[in-house]
C-alpha positions, -999 to +999 in steps of 0.1 A: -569+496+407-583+519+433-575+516+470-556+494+491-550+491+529-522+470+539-501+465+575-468+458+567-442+445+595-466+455+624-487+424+631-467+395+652-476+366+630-484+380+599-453+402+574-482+419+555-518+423+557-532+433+526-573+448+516-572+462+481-608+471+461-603+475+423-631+497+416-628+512+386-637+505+347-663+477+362-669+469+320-633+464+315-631+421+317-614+402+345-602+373+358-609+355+391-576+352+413-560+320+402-525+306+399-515+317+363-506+282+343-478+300+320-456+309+350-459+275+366-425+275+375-423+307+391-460+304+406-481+339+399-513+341+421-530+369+406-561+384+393-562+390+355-569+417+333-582+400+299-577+431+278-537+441+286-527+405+303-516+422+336-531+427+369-536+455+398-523+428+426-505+394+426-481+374+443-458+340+441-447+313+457-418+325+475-431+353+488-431+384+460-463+408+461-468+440+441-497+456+438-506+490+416-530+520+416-539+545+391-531+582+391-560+599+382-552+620+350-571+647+326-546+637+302-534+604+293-506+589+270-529+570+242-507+544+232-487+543+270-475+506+280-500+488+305-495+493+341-507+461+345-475+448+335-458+463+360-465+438+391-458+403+371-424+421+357-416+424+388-425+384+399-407+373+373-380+390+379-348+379+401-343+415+413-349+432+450-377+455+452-358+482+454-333+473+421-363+468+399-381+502+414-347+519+405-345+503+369-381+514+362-378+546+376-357+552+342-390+542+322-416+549+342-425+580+323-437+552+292-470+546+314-499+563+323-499+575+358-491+549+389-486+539+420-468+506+429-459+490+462-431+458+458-424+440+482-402+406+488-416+397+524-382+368+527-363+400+525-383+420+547-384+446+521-411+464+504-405+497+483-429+524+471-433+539+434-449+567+413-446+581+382-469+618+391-477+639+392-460+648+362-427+669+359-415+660+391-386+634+395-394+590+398-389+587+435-385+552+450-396+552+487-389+524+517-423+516+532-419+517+569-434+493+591-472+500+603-508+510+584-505+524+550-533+538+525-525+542+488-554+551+464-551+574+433-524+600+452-494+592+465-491+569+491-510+577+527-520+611+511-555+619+523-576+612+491-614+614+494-612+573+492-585+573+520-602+595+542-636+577+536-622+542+545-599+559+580-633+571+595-650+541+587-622+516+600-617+540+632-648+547+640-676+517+643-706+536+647-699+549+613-698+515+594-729+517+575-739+483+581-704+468+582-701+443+609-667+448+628-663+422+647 
């Protein structure tokens, strides 16, 4: 639940573009992205975390995505709900983006920290999250349209990881062996 690049309403063909790396707690068990057979009705596409039952990205059928990072935190709530959760609430859900951002908003503070983009692309709407740094007030955020960068920060802050994966998508002779063709 690290870093994610994603073009959102700025491509002609294409709603959103999504890249997102999950690269931390590599012992913690997954599951390969598959369609998840107890929501067969709603249709979940999703990776799977086998300890908590959530995932950091998923999607369905008609066109829901959400996708989460963490806040990196000294101090975390031991016995916090999993943030995992968050994205297939949100799925199986009926609500907007922007309703189910506002009704967690009113929760959020029952999780350890995150950051979590919703988006319903046959609405042409996708809303932005947090629940940090602590103290300060739940904010939900439109996304507007063009290249964003979330990581563990707030969303297009310029985090070590952010900053890393800017030079090496703007500048070629810097890609370490990554072939940008």
């Amino acid at each position: 639940m690290c870093i994610a690049a994603f073009l959102w309403q700025a491509h002609p063909l294409y709603p959103l573009l999504l890249l997102q790396n999950r690269d931390e707690y590599h012992n913690r068990p997954t599951a390969a992205v598959e369609w998840w057979a107890e929501y067969e009705g709603i249709g979940i596409l999703g990776g799977r975390d086998v300890v908590a039952g959530g995932t950091w990205m998923a999607c369905s059928r008609d066109g829901r995505v959400a996708f989460l990072t963490n806040v990196l935190e000294l101090h975390s709530i031991p016995k916090a709900k999993s943030r995992g959760e968050l994205p297939v609430l949100f799925l199986l859900s009926s609500k907007s983006p922007r309703e189910f951002a506002e009704g967690l908003a009113k929760e959020a503070h029952c999780y350890n920290g995150f950051n979590l983009i919703l988006s319903d692309i046959s609405l042409n709407t996708m809303v932005y999250i947090s629940n940090r740094p602590k103290g300060e007030a739940v904010v939900v955020q439109d996304v507007s349209p063009g290249l964003h960068v979330l990581s563990n920060a707030k969303l297009d802050s310029p985090w070590p990881k952010v900053s890393f994966l800017v030079l090496l998508l703007l500048i070629p002779s810097l890609n370490f062996g990554v072939k940008m063709d």
